[in-house]
C-alpha positions as CSV (number, residue, x, y, z in Angstrom):
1,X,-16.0,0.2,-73.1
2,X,-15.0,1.8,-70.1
3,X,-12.6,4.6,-70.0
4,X,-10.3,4.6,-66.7
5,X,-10.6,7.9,-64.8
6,X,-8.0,10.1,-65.3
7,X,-7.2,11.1,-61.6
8,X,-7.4,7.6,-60.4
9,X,-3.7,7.1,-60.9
10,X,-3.2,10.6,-59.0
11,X,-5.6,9.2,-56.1
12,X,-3.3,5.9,-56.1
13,X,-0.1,7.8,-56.1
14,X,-1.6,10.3,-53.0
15,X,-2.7,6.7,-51.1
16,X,0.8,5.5,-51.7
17,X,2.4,8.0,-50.4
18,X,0.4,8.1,-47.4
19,X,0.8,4.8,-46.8
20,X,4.7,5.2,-47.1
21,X,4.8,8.4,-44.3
22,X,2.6,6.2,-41.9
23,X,5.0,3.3,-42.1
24,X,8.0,5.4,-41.9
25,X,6.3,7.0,-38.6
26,X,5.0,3.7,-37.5
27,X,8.7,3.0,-37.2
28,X,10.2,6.0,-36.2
29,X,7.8,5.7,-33.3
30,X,8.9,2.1,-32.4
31,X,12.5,3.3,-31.9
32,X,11.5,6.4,-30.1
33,X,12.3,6.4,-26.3
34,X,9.4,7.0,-24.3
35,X,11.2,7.8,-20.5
36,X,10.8,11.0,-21.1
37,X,7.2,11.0,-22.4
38,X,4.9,12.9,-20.4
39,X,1.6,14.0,-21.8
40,X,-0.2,16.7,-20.7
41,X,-3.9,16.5,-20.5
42,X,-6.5,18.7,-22.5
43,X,-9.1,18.0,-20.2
44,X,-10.7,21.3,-18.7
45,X,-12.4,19.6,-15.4
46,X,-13.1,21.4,-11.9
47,X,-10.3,20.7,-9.4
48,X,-11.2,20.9,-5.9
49,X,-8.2,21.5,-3.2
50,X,-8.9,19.8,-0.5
51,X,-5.6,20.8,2.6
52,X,-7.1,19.3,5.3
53,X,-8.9,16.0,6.3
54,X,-13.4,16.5,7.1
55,X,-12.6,15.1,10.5
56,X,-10.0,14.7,13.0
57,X,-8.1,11.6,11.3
58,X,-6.2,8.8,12.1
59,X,-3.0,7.6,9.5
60,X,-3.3,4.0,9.8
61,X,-0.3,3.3,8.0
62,X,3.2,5.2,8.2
63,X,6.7,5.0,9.1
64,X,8.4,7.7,11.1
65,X,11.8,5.7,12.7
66,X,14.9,4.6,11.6
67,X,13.9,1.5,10.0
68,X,13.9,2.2,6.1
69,X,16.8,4.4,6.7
70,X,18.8,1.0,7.8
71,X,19.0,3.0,11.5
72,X,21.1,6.0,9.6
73,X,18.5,8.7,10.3
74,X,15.0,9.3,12.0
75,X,12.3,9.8,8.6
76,X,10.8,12.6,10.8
77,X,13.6,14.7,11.7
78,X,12.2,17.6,13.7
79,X,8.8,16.2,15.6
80,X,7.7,19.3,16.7
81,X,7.2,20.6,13.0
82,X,5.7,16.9,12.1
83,X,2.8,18.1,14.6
84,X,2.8,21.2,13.2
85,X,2.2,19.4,9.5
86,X,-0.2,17.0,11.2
87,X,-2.0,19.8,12.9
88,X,-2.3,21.2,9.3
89,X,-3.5,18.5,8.3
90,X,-6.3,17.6,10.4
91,X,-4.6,14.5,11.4
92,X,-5.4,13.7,15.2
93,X,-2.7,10.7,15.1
94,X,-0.2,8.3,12.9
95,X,0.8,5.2,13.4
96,X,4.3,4.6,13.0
97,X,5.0,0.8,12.1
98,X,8.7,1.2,12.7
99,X,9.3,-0.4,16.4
100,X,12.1,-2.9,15.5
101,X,12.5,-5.5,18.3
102,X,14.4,-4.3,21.5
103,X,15.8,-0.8,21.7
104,X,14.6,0.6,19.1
105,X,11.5,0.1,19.8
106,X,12.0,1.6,22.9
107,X,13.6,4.8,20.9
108,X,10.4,5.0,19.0
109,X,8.3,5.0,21.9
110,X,10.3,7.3,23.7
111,X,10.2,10.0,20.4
112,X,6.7,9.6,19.4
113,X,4.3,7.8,21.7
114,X,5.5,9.0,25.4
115,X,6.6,11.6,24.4
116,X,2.9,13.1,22.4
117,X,0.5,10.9,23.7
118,X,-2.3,10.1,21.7
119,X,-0.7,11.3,18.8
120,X,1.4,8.6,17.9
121,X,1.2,4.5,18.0
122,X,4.1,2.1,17.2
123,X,3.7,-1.4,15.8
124,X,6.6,-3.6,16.7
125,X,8.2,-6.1,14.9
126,X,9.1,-9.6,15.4
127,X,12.7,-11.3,14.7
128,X,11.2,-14.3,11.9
129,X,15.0,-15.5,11.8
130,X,14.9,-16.7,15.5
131,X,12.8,-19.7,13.6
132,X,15.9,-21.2,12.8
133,X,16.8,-21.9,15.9
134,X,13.7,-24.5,16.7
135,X,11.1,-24.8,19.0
136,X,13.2,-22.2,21.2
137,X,13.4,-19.4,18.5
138,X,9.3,-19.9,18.7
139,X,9.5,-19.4,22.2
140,X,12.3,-16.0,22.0
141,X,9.7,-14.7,19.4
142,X,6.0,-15.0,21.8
143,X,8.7,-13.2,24.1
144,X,9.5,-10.4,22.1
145,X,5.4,-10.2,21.4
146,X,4.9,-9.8,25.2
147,X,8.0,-7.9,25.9
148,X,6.1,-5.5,23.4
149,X,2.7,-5.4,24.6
150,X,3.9,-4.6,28.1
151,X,6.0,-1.8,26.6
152,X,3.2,0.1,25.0
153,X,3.5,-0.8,21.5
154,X,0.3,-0.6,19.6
155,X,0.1,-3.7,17.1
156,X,2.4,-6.4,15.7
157,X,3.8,-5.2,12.2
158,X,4.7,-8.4,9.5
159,X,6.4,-7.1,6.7
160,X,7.0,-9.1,3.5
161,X,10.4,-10.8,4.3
162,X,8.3,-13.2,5.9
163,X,7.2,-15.2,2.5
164,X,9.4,-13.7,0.3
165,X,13.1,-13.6,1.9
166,X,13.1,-15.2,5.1
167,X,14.1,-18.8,5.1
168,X,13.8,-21.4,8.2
169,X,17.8,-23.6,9.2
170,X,16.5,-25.9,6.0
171,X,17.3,-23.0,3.6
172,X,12.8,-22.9,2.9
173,X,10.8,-19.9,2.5
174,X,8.6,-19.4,5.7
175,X,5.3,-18.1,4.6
176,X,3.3,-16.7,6.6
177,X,1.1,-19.2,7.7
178,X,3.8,-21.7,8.5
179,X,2.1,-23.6,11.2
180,X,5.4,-23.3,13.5
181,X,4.4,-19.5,13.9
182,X,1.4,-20.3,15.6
183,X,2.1,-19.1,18.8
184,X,3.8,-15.8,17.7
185,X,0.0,-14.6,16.1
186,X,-1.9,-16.5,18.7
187,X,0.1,-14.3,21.4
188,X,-0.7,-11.1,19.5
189,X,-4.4,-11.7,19.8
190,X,-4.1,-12.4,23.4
191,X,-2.5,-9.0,24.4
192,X,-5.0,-7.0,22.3
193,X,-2.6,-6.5,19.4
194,X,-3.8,-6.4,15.9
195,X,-1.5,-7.5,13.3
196,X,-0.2,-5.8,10.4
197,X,0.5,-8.0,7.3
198,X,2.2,-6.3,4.2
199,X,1.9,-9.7,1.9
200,X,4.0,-9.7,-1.2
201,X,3.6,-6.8,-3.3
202,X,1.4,-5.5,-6.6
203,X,1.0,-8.4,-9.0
204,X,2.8,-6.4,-12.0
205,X,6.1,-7.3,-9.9
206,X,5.2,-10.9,-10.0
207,X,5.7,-10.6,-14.0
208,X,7.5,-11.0,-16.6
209,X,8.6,-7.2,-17.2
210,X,7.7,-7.0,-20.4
211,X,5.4,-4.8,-23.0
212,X,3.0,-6.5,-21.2
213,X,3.5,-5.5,-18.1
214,X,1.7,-2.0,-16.8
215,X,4.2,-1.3,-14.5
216,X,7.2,-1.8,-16.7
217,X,8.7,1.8,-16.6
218,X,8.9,1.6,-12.7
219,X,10.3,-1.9,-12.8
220,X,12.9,-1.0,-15.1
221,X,14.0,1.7,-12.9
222,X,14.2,-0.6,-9.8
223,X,14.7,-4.0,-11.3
224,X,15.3,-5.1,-7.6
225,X,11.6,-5.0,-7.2
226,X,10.8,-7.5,-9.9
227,X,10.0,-11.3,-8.2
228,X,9.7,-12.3,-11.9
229,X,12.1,-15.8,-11.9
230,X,13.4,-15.6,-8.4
231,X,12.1,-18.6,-7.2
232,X,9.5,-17.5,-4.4
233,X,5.9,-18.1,-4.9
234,X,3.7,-16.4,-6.7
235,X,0.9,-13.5,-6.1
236,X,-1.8,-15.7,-5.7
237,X,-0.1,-18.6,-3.2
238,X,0.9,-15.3,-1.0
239,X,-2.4,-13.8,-1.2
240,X,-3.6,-17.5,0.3
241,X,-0.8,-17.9,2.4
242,X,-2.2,-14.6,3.8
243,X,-6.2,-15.7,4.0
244,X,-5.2,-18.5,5.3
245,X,-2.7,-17.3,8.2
246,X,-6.1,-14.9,9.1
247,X,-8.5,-17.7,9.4
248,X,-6.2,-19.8,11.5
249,X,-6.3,-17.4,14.0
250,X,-9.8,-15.8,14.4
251,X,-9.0,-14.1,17.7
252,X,-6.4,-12.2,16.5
253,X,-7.5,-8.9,14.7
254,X,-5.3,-8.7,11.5
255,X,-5.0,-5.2,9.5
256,X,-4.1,-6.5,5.7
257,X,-1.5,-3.5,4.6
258,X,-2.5,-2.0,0.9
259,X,-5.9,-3.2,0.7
260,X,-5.1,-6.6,1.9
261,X,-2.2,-6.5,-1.0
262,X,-4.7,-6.9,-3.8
263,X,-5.7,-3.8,-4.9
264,X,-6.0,-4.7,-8.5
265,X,-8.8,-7.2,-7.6
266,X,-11.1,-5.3,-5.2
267,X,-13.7,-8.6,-5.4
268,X,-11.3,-10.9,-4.3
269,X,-10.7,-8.6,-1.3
270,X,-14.3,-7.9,-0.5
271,X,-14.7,-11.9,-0.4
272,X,-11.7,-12.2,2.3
273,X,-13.1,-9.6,4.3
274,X,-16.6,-11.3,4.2
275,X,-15.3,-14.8,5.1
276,X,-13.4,-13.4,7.7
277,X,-14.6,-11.3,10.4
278,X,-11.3,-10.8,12.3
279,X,-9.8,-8.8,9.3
280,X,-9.8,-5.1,7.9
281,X,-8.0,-3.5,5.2
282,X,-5.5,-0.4,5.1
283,X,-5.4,1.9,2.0
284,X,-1.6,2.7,2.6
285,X,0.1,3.4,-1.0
286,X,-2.6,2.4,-3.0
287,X,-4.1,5.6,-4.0
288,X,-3.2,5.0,-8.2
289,X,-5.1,1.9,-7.5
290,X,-7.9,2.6,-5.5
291,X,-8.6,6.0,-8.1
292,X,-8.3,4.0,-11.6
293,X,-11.0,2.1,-10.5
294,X,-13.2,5.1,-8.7
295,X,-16.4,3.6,-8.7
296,X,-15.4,-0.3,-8.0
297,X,-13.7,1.5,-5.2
298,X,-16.1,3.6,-3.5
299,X,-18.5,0.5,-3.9
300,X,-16.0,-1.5,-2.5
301,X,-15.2,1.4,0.9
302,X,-18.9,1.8,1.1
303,X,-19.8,-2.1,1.1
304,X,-16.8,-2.0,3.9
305,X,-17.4,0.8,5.6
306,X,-16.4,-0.3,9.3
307,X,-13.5,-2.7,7.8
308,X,-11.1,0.1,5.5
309,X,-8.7,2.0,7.2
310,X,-7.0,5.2,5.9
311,X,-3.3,5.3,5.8
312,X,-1.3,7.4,3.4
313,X,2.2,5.6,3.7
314,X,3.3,8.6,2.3
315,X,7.5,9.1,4.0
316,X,9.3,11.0,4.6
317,X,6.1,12.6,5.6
318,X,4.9,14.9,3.1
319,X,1.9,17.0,3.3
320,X,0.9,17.5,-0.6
321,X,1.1,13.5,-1.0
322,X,-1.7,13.5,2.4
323,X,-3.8,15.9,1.3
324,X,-3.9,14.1,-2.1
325,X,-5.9,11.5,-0.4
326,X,-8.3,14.2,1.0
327,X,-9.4,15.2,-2.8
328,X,-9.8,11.6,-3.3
329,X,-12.2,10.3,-0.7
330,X,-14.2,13.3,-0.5
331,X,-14.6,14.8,-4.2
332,X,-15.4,14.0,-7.5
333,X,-12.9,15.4,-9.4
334,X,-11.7,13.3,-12.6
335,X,-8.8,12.5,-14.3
336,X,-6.2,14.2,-12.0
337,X,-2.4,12.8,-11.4
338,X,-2.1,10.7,-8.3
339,X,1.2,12.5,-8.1
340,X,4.2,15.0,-9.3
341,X,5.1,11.9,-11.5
342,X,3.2,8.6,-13.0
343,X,5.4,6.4,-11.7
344,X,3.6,3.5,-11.3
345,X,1.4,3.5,-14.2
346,X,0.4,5.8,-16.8
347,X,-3.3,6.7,-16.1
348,X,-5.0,9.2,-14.3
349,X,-7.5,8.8,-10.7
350,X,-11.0,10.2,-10.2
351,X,-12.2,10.5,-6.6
352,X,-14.5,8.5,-4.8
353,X,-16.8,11.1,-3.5
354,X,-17.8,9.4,-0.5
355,X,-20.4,10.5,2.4
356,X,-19.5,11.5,5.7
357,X,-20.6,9.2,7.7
358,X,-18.1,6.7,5.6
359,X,-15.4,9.3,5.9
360,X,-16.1,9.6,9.7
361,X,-15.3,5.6,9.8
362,X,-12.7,5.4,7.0
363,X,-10.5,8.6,8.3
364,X,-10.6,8.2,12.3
365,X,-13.4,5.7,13.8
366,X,-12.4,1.9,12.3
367,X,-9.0,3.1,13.1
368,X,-9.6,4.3,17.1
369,X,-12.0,1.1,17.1
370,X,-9.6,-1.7,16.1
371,X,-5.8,-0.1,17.5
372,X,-6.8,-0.1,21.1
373,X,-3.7,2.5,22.1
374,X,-5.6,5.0,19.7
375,X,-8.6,4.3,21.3
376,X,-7.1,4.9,24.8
């Protein structure tokens, strides 16, 4: 006959009781609020400080007028210290996609681009609500277009109103592609001015924002930005809307704003650019994305090489955000913070490491080569 052990019951009681403070810390963890949660890595791992750009460079996307102040204040207050920053930097020139239509593009042409030449270019913008006036409101928009080019604007910029808020005298979304636009983009290519699309935004906004949802923390602190339930269409019909607005115009040159607003799905990107040889891509505000995914990314910029753009969309303009961009194109540093806070996602970026002949192209050359007022 078998005798029972005599510390199994003690084992049992010690596995029990384990079991029981795991539970009761499963659950005090469930209840804990995690806002203020931010871990600190144990990682010991070279960091490289990178201040200034390898070669002259070009910031393909930023925004130096009154626009996203609602025409309150200038973004870049003093210019002469801006040039100081840029100068810094080793940033030969911005572009500033702030030229709303009439005189404020004029005022951003007059502060920036006549006033420093070569150092600045301004996109202008187009009035999409003059489409609800008809066939007429087509014809007031090609006019702000030329009105534009014959100004000294630099490019077009299309912002994502136009398939997300703006609606034609029906009360519809206009997408981008809207066939009624035609003209408008068809204009743009014949002045020599490429066109800067910002289509929808990252997918996480598109979703439900739940514990599913990466991005949840930053959607819950602007739950403006969520499109979840708000009746426009979704990721994917924008990000066709878009492909298909650029191959209905192949003699227009069209610069798709945050890597072609599909950052998350570098393939589907690199496919777009293939099909379509009238398109490149900016990297404005996409660093956190490009550096989760360091080698699909450098794959991706090399594959590309005279189609990315570097823009840092980083305003007010702000040198530590720029020169974070530096230390992630040309090192190999891992698991740093894409910035003082993780506010889009909680995960680290490694950097790309890329050569410099891809750097030349990236920072300054693809830039200079498809914004003819740069090249000028």
């Amino acid at each position: 006959m078998d005798l029972p052990s005599p510390g199994l019951p003690d084992r049992l009681r010690s596995a029990g009781t384990r079991r029981a403070r795991d539970l009761a810390a499963r659950a005090r963890l469930g209840t804990r609020r995690l806002a203020p949660y931010r871990p600190r890595s144990e990682l010991v791992l070279p960091a490289t400080e990178v201040p200034r750009a390898a070669v002259p460079a070009v910031d393909a996307h930023n925004h130096l007028g009154r626009w996203l102040t609602d025409g309150r204040a200038w973004l870049a207050p003093d210019v002469p210290a801006l040039l100081a920053r840029m100068d810094e930097l080793n940033l030969a020139a911005v572009v500033n996609l702030d030229g709303r239509p009439g005189e404020e593009l004029e005022a951003n042409l007059d502060r920036y681009d006549r006033a420093h030449p070569g150092r600045f270019a301004t996109f202008a913008h187009v009035d999409w609500s003059l489409l609800t006036r008809g066939p007429a409101g087509v014809g007031a928009m090609v006019a702000q277009v030329e009105r534009a080019a014959r100004a000294g604007a630099a490019g077009l910029k299309v912002w994502k109103d136009l398939g997300l808020v703006q609606r034609d005298a029906s009360g519809a979304l206009v997408r981008p592609d809207d066939p009624r636009l035609a003209d408008v983009f068809d204009a743009a290519g014949e002045h020599g001015l490429p066109v800067l699309v910002h289509i929808g935004d990252p997918p996480a906004f598109f979703r439900p924002v739940d514990r599913f949802n990466e991005r949840l923390e930053e959607l819950t602190r602007h739950p403006d930005w969520s499109w979840h339930g708000k009746g426009v269409p979704t990721h994917r019909e924008l990000q066709d809307a878009f492909e298909s607005l650029v191959g209905a115009h192949p003699g227009t040159t069209f610069i798709g704003a945050h890597v072609a607003g599909w950052a998350e799905n570098l393939q589907w990107v690199s496919d777009v650019l293939d099909r379509h040889p009238n398109l490149v891509v900016d990297t404005g505000a996409r660093l956190a994305e490009l550096g989760r995914q360091p080698r699909a990314a450098a794959a991706f910029v090399r594959r590309h090489a005279d189609r990315v753009l570097w823009g840092s969309d980083s305003f007010p303009f702000e040198a530590g955000a720029v020169s974070r961009w530096f230390r992630l194109l040309e090192t190999a540093d891992e698991a740093f913070d894409y910035g003082p806070e993780p506010d889009q996602g909680r995960w680290t970026v490694s950097g790309l490491d890329l050569e410099p002949e891809v750097l030349a192209a990236v920072y300054a050359g693809n830039a200079r080569r498809v914004v003819p007022a740069l090249a000028r």
